[in-house]
C-alpha positions as CSV (number, residue, x, y, z in Angstrom):
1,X,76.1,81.7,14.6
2,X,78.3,84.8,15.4
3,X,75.6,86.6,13.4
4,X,72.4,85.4,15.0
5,X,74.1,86.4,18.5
6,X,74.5,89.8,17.4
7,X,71.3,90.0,16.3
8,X,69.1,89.0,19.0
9,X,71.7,90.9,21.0
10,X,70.6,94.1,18.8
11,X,66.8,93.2,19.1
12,X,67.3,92.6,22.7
13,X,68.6,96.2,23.0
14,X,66.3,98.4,20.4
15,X,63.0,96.5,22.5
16,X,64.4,97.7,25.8
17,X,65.4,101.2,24.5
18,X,62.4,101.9,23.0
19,X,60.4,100.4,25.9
20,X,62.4,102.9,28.4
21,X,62.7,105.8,26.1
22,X,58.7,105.9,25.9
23,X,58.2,104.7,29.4
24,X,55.0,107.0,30.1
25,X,53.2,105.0,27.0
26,X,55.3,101.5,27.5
27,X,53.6,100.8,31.5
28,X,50.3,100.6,33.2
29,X,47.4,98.9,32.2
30,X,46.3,101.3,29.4
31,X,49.6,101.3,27.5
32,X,51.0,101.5,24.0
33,X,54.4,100.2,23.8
34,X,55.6,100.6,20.4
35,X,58.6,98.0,20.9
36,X,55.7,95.5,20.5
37,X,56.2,96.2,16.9
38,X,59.2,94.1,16.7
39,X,57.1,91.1,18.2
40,X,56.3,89.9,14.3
41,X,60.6,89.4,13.9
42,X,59.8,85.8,14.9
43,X,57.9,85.0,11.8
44,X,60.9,85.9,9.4
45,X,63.9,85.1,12.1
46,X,64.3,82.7,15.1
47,X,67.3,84.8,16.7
48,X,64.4,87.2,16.9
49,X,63.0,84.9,20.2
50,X,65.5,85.4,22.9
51,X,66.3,89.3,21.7
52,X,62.8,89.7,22.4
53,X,62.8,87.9,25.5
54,X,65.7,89.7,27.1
55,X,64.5,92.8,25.5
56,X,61.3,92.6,27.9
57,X,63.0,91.1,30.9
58,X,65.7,94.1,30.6
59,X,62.5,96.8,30.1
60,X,60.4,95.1,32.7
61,X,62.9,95.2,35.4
62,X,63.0,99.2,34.4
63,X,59.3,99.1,34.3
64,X,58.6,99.2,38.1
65,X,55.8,96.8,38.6
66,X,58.0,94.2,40.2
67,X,59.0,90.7,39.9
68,X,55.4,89.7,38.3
69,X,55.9,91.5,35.4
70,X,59.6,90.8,34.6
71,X,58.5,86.9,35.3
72,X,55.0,86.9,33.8
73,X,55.8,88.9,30.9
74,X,59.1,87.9,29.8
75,X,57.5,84.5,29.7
76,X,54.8,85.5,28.2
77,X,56.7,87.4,25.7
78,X,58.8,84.8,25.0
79,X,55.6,82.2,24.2
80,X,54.5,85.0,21.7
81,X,57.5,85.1,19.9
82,X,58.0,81.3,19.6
83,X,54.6,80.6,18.3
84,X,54.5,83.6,16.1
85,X,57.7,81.7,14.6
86,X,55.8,79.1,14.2
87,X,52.5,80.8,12.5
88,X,52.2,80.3,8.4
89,X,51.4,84.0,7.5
90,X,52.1,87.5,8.2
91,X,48.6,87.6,9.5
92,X,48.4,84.8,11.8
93,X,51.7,85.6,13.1
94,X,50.7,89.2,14.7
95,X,47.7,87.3,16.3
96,X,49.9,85.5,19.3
97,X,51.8,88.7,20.6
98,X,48.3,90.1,20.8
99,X,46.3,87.5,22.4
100,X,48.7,86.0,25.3
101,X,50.1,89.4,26.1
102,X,46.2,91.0,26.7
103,X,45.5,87.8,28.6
104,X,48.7,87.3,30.5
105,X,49.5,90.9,30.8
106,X,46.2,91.9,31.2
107,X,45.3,89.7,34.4
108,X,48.2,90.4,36.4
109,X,48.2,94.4,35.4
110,X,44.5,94.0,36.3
111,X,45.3,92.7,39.5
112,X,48.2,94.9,40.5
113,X,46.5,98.6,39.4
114,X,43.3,97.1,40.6
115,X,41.4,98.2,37.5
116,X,38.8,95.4,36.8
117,X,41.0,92.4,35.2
118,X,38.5,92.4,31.7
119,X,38.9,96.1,30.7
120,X,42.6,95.1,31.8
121,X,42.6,92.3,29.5
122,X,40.8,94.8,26.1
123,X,42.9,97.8,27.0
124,X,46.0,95.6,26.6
125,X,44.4,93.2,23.7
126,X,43.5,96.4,21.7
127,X,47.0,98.6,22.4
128,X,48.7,95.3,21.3
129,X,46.3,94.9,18.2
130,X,46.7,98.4,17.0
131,X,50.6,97.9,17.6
132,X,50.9,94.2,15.4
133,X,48.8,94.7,12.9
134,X,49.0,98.6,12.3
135,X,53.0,98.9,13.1
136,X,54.3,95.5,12.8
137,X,53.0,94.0,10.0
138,X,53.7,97.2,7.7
139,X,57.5,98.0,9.3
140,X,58.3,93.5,8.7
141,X,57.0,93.9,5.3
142,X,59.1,96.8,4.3
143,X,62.0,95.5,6.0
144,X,61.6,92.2,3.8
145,X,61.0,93.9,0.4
146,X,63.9,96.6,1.0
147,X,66.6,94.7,2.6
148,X,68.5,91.7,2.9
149,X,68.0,90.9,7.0
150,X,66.2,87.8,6.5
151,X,67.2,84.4,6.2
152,X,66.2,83.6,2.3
153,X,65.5,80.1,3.0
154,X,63.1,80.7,5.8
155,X,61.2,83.3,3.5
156,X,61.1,80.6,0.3
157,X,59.3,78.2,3.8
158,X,56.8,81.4,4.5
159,X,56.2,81.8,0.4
160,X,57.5,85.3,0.6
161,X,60.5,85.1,-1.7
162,X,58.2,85.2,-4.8
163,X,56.7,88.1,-3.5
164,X,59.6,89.7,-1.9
165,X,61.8,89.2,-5.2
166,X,58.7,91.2,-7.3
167,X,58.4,93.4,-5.4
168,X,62.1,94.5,-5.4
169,X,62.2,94.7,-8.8
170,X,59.3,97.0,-9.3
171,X,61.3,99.3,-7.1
172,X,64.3,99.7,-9.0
């Protein structure tokens, strides 16, 4: 239990410092926030969800867009990362960071910057695309086939062990 605490605590903190750090890409309704990458944790670790969650509250509060966004996109945030838990592949899991942030996010950052709420809604759905699938997918899978972070039960539930356990030995 200890462990999980410390864990989300750590995600929690790496999402915010990375959000701040690159503020200038992280805010606005044409952004790239590279801490989005660490939206696919869900799929391989539940303790993933609330570091995620505080992560964006924390960042959002920095962010400067007010009380929608820490509100809106925590929340939203935090329905990504639950139901990217809950997908049955790598693949599937990327697609719910992608799709209620560019919706959620994208409305209310449409609203606020006043930039027409559907370019809002692609600018967001394509930054978060490029981010899941083309950062997060690649940095989860090497963190599964080189280390020993994730729960080995809840990988044997995704069927990764079998591939995790080849492709460990073909490294050695």
């Amino acid at each position: 239990m200890i462990r999980k605490i410390a864990v989300s605590g750590m995600i929690a903190a790496l999402y915010a410092a990375l959000t701040v750090a690159l503020s200038p890409l992280s805010f606005g309704p044409i952004q790239f926030r590279v801490a989005e990458a660490l939206t696919l944790l869900p799929f391989f670790m539940p303790e993933a969800i609330p570091g995620l969650f505080i992560g964006c509250f924390l960042s959002n509060i920095a962010g400067g867009f007010g009380l929608i966004d820490i509100v809106i996109g925590s929340a939203a945030t935090l329905a990504a990362a639950w139901l990217t838990y809950k997908m049955p592949n790598i693949w599937l899991a990327a697609v719910p960071p992608v799709v209620i942030n560019a919706i959620a996010v994208g409305i209310y950052l449409g609203l606020i910057t006043e930039t027409p709420v559907i370019f809002s809604i692609i600018y967001i759905g394509i930054s978060q695309a490029v981010i899941c699938f083309g950062i997060g997918i690649p940095l989860c899978m090497l963190l599964a086939s080189r280390t020993d972070i994730f729960d080995k039960d809840i990988l044997e539930k995704k069927n990764l062990k079998k591939w995790i356990t080849v492709n460990k030995k073909s490294n050695s």
